[in-house]
BATOR-10680 format. One record per residue (C-alpha): residue number from 1; chain; x, y, z. Coordinates in Angstrom, 1 decimal. Each point is the difference from the previous one (the first is absolute). Layout:
BEGIN
> num chaine x y z
> NUM A X Y Z;
...
This chain:
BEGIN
> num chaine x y z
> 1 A 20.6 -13.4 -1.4;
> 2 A -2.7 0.4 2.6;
> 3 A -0.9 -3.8 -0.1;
> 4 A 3.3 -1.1 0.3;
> 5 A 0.7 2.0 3.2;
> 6 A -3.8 -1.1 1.5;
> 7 A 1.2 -3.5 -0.8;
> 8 A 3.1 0.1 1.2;
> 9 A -1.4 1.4 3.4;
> 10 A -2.9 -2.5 0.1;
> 11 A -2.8 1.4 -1.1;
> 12 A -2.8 -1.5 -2.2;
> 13 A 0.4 1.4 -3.8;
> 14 A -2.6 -0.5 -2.4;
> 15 A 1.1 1.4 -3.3;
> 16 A -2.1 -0.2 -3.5;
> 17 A 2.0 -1.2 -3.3;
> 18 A -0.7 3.1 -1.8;
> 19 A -0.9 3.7 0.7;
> 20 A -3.8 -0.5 0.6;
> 21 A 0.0 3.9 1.7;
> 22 A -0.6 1.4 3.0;
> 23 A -3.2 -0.5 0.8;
> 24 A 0.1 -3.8 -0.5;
> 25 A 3.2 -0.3 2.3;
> 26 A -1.7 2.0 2.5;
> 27 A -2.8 -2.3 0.0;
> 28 A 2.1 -3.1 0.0;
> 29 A 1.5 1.1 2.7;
> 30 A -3.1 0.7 2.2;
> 31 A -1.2 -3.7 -1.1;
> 32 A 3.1 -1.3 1.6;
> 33 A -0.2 1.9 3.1;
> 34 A -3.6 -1.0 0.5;
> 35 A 0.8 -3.5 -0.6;
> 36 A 2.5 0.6 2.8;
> 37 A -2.4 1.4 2.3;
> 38 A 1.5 3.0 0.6;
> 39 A -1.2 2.6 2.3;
> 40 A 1.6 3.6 -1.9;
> 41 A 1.4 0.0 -3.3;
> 42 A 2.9 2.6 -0.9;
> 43 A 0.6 1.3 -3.6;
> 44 A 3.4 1.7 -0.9;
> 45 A 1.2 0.8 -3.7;
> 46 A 3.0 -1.8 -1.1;
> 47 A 1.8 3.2 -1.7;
> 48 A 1.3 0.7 4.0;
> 49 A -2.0 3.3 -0.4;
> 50 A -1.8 -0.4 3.7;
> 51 A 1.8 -0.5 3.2;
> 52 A -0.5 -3.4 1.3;
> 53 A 0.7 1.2 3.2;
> 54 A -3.2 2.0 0.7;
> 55 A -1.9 -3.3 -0.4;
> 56 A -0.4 -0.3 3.7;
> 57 A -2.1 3.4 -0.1;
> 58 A -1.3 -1.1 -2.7;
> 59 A -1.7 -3.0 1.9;
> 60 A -0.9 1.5 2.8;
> 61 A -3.4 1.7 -0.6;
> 62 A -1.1 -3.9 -1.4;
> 63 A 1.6 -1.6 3.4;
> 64 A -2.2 2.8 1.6;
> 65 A -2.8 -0.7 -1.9;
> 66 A -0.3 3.6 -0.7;
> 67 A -0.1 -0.7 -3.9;
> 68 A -0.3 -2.6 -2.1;
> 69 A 2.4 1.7 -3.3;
> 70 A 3.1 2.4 0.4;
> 71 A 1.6 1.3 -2.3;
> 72 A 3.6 1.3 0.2;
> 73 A -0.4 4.0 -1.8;
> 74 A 3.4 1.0 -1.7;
> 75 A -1.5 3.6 -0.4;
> 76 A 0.3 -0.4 -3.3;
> 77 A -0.2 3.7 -0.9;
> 78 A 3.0 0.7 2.3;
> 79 A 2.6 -2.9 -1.2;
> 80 A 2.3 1.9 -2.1;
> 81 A 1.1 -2.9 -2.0;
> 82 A -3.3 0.1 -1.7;
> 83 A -0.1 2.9 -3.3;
> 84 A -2.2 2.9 0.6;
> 85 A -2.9 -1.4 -2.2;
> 86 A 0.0 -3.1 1.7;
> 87 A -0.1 1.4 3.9;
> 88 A -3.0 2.3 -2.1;
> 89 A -1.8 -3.2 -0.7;
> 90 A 0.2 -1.9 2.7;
> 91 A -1.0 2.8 2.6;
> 92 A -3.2 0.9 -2.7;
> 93 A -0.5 -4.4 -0.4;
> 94 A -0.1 -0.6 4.2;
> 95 A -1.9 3.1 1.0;
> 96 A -2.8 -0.9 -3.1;
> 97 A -0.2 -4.0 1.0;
> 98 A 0.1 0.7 3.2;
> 99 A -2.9 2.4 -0.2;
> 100 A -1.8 -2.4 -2.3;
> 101 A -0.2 -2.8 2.1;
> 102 A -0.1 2.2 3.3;
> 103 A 3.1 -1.5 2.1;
> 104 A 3.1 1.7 1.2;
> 105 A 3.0 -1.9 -2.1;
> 106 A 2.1 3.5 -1.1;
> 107 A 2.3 -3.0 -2.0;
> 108 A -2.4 -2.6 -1.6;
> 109 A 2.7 -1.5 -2.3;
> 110 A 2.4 -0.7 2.5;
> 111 A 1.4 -3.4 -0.1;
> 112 A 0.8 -0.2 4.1;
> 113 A -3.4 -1.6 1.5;
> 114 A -1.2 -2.0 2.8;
> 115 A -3.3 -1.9 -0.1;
> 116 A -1.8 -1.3 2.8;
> 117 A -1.6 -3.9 -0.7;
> 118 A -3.2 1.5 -0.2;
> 119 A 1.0 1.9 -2.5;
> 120 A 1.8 -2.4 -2.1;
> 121 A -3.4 -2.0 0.4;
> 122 A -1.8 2.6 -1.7;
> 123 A 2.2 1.7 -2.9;
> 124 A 0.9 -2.3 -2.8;
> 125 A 1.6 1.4 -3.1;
> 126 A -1.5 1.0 -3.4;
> 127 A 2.6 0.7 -1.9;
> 128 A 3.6 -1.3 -0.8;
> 129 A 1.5 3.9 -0.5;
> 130 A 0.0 0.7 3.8;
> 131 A -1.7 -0.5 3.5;
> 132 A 0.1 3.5 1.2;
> 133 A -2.7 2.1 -1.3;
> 134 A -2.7 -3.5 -0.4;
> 135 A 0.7 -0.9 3.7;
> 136 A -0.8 3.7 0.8;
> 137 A -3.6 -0.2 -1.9;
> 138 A -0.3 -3.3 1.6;
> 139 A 0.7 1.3 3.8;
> 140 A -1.7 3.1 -0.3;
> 141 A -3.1 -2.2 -2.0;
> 142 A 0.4 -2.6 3.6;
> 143 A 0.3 2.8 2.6;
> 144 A 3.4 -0.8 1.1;
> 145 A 1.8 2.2 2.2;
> 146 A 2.9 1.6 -1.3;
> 147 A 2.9 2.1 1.1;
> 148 A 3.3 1.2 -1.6;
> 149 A 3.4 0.1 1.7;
> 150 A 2.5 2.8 -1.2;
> 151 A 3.3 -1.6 -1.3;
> 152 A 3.4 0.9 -1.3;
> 153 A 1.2 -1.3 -3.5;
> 154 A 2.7 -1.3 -1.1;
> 155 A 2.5 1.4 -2.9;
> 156 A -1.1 -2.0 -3.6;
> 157 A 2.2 -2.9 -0.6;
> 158 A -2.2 -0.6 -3.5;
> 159 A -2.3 1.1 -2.2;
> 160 A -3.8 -0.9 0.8;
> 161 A -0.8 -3.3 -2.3;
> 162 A -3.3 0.7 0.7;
> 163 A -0.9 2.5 -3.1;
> 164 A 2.3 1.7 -2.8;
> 165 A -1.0 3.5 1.1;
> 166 A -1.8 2.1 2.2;
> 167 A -2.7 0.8 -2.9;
> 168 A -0.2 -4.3 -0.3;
> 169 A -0.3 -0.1 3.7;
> 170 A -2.9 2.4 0.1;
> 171 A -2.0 -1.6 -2.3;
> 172 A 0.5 -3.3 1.5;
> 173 A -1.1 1.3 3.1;
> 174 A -3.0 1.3 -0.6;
> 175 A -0.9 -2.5 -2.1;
> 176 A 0.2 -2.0 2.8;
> 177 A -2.0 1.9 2.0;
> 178 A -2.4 0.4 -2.3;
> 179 A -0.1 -3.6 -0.3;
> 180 A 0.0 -0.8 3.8;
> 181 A -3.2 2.8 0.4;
> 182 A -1.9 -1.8 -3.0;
> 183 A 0.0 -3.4 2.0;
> 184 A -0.9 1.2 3.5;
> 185 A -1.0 3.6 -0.1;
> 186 A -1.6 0.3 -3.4;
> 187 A -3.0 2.3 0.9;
> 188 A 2.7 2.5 1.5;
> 189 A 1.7 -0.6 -2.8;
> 190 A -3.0 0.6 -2.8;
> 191 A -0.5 3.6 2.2;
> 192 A 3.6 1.1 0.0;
> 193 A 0.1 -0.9 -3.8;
> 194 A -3.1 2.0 -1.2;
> 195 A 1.0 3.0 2.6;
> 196 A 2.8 0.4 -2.0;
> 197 A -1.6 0.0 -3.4;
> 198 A -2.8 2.5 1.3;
> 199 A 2.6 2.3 1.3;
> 200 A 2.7 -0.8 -3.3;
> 201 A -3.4 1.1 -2.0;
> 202 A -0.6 3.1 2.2;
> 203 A 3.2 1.2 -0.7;
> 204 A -0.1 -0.7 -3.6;
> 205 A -3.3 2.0 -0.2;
> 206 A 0.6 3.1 2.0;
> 207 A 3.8 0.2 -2.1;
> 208 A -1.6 -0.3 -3.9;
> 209 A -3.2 3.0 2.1;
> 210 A 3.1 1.9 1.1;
> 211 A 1.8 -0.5 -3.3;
> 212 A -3.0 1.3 -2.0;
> 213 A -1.2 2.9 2.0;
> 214 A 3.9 1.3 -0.6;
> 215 A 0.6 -1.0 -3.7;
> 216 A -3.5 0.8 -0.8;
């Protein structure tokens, strides 16, 4: 019901006739707030999983003009409503992209974000799975400044509509990634790809040499 209650208090709802996904709606809405001139932009997941109350820290580093992206981190290796495999993944996922593209975001999923209008400006959606990772390629591609805010999170009131399972979710992720690298970073990309055959190859070779000198 969160368009009825944003209606009901005022605010401007734009809503699509069908489930184009996340990334679309995240761009629509980003349209709409350009359109509207806006000066800071404020993204919050529907599913009441991030505090809305930490939005005024949220802002402030873009009303300082300190960064121009923060990102609310859940510490998503810590929440203990998350199974053990997935607080695996997403610690191993956000210390991996963020060494990739070289910024300091410990939670690059997270759905709690505040853009500067520079940054809206510059970051425009590739995909229609979800914003989070292709806006990272994009602001890290751009040279935008960004910082993370530790946050709290709330108790699950649903399951996430955004993928079937955390294997689904994986995948989907890094496709997107892989996706987002290939459009803007896809010399890195071409390097990172054959690394990891050399090395997969390596380690293919020196196993079957081991194998044989101890068989044989």
């Amino acid at each position: 019901e969160t368009a009825r209650v944003g209606q009901r208090f005022g605010c401007r709802v734009i809503e699509h006739d069908r489930n184009l996904g996340l990334g679309y709606a995240f761009q629509t809405g980003v349209s709409a707030a350009l359109e509207d001139n806006c000066d800071l932009f404020v993204n919050i997941d529907a599913d009441h999983q991030y505090p809305p109350n930490y939005i005024s820290k949220l802002i402030q580093p873009i009303l300082t003009h300190q960064a121009d992206i923060v990102i609310g981190n859940r510490q998503p290796w810590k929440v203990q409503h998350f199974s053990a495999p997935k607080r695996f993944l997403q610690w191993l996922g956000n210390g991996l992209i963020s060494y990739l593209l070289d910024i300091d975001a410990p939670d690059v999923v997270s759905g709690f974000r505040a853009y500067s209008r520079v940054a809206l400006e510059k970051l425009h959606v590739t995909t229609s799975y979800s914003y989070t990772i292709d806006t990272l390629v994009q602001a890290a591609h751009q040279g935008l400044s960004i910082q993370s805010l530790i946050i709290p999170t709330n108790p699950p009131t649903r399951q996430s509509r955004l993928s079937s399972s955390v294997f689904q979710y994986v995948v989907l992720t890094l496709l997107n990634f892989a996706q987002a690298m290939l459009i803007y970073e896809p010399r890195r990309l071409c390097i990172w790809v054959s690394s990891l055959l050399i090395i997969s190859c390596l380690v293919i070779v020196i196993f079957v040499k081991l194998f044989s000198w101890i068989v044989f």
